[in-house]
C-alpha positions in Angstrom: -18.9 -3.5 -0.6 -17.7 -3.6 3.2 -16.2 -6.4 4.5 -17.7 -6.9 8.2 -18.1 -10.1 9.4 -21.7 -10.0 9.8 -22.7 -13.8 8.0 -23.8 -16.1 10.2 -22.6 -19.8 10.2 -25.5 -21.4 8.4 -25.6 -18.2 5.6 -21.6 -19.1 4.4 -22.5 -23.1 5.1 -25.2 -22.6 2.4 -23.8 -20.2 -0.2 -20.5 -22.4 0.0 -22.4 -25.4 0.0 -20.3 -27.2 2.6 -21.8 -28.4 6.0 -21.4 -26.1 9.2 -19.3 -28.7 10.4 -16.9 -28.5 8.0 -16.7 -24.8 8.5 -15.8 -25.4 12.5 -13.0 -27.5 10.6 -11.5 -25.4 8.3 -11.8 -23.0 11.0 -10.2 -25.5 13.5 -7.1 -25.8 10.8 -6.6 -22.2 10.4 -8.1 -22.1 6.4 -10.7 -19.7 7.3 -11.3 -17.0 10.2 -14.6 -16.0 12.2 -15.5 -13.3 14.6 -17.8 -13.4 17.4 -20.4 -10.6 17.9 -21.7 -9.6 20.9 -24.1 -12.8 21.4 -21.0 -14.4 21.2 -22.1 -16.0 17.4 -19.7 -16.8 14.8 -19.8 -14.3 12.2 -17.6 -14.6 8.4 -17.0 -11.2 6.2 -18.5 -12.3 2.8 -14.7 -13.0 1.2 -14.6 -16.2 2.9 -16.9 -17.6 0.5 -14.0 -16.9 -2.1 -11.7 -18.7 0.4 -13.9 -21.5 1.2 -14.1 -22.0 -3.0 -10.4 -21.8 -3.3 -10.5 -24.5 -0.6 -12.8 -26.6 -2.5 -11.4 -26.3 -5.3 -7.7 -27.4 -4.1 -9.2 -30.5 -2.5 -10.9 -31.8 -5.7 -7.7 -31.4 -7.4 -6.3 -33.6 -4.8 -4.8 -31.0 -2.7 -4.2 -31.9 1.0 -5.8 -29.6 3.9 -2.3 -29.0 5.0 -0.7 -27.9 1.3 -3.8 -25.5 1.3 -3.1 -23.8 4.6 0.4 -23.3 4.0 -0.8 -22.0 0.1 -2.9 -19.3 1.2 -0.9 -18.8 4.3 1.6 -17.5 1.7 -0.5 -14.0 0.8 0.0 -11.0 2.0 -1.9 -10.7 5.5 -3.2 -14.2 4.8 -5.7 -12.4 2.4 -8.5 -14.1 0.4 -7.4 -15.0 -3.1 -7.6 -12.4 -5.9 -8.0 -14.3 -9.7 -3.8 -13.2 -10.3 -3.4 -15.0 -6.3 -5.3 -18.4 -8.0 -3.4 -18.4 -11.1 -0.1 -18.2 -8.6 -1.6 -20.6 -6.1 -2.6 -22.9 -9.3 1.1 -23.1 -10.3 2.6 -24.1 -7.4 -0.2 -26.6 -6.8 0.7 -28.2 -10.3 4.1 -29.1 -9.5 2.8 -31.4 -6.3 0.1 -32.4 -8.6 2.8 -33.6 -10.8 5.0 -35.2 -8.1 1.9 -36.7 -7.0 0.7 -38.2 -10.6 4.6 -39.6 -10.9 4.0 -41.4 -7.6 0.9 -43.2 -8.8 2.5 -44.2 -12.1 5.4 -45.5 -10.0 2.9 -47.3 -8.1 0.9 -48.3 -10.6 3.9 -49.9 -12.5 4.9 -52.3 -9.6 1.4 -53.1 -8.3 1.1 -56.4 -10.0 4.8 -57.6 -9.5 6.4 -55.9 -6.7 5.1 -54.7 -3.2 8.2 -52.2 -2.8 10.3 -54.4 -0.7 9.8 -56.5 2.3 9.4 -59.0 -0.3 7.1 -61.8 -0.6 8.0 -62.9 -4.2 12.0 -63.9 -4.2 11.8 -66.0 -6.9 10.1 -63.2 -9.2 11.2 -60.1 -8.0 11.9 -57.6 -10.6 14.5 -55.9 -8.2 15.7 -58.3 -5.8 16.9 -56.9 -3.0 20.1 -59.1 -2.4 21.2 -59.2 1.6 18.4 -56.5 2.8 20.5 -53.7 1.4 17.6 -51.8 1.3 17.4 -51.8 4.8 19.9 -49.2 5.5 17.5 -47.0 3.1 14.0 -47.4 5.4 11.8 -49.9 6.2 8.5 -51.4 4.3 7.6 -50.3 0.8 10.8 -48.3 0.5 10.9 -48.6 -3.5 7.7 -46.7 -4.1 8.5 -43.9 -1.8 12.4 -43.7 -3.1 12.4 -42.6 -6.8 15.8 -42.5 -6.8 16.2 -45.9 -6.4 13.9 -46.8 -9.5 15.7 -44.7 -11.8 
């Protein structure tokens, strides 16, 4: 099977079942790569619709645009993923999948008794931030973005 770029913008939009729009986007963010042919069209080689999957994919595990791009910016010639590439790209997306879940029970945990501190609830506070210290730490909802200070 070759690998020229000769599918047209609506073909990959269909077969990857994403809106041409988004394709301009992905584009635009440097996930995916078109050529133009000689009418000046955008044309994909077929193994973007691998890419445009592994994309997919990633963002439905809650992966941001960004994380993605710098992923799969990781292979060799910024290649399409091979199956050994996802099970690699898979790992390294658990461990920010796992920061991430930790972040949520964090905020889950405080939801209901603690807005992270610029507090509004002295009186109850289960951390009470005597004088401000927390001030020379950041500002806002410092406690849910500073794990360290939880622990």
């Amino acid at each position: 099977m070759t690998l020229e770029a000769n599918l047209a913008v609506g073909t990959v939009a269909k077969r990857a079942d994403v809106a041409v729009s988004a394709l301009h986007f992905y584009e635009k963010k440097g996930l995916i790569r078109s050529w133009r042919n000689e009418g000046n069209q955008r044309r994909y080689k077929r193994d973007v619709l691998r890419r445009i999957a592994v994309i997919k994919a990633a963002q439905k595990m809650g992966i941001t645009l960004e994380e993605i791009k710098v992923t799969l910016s990781s292979l060799p010639d910024n290649r399409t993923p091979t199956k050994a590439d996802w099970e690699t790209l898979s790992r390294q997306w658990q461990q920010q999948l796992d920061e991430k879940i930790a972040y949520m029970q964090r905020v889950r945990d405080y939801v209901n008794g603690c807005i992270g501190c610029g507090c509004l609830s002295m009186d109850r506070c289960p951390i009470y931030n005597p004088e401000d210290k927390l001030a020379d730490v950041d500002s806002g909802a410092v406690l849910l973005d500073h794990p360290k200070i939880n622990d």
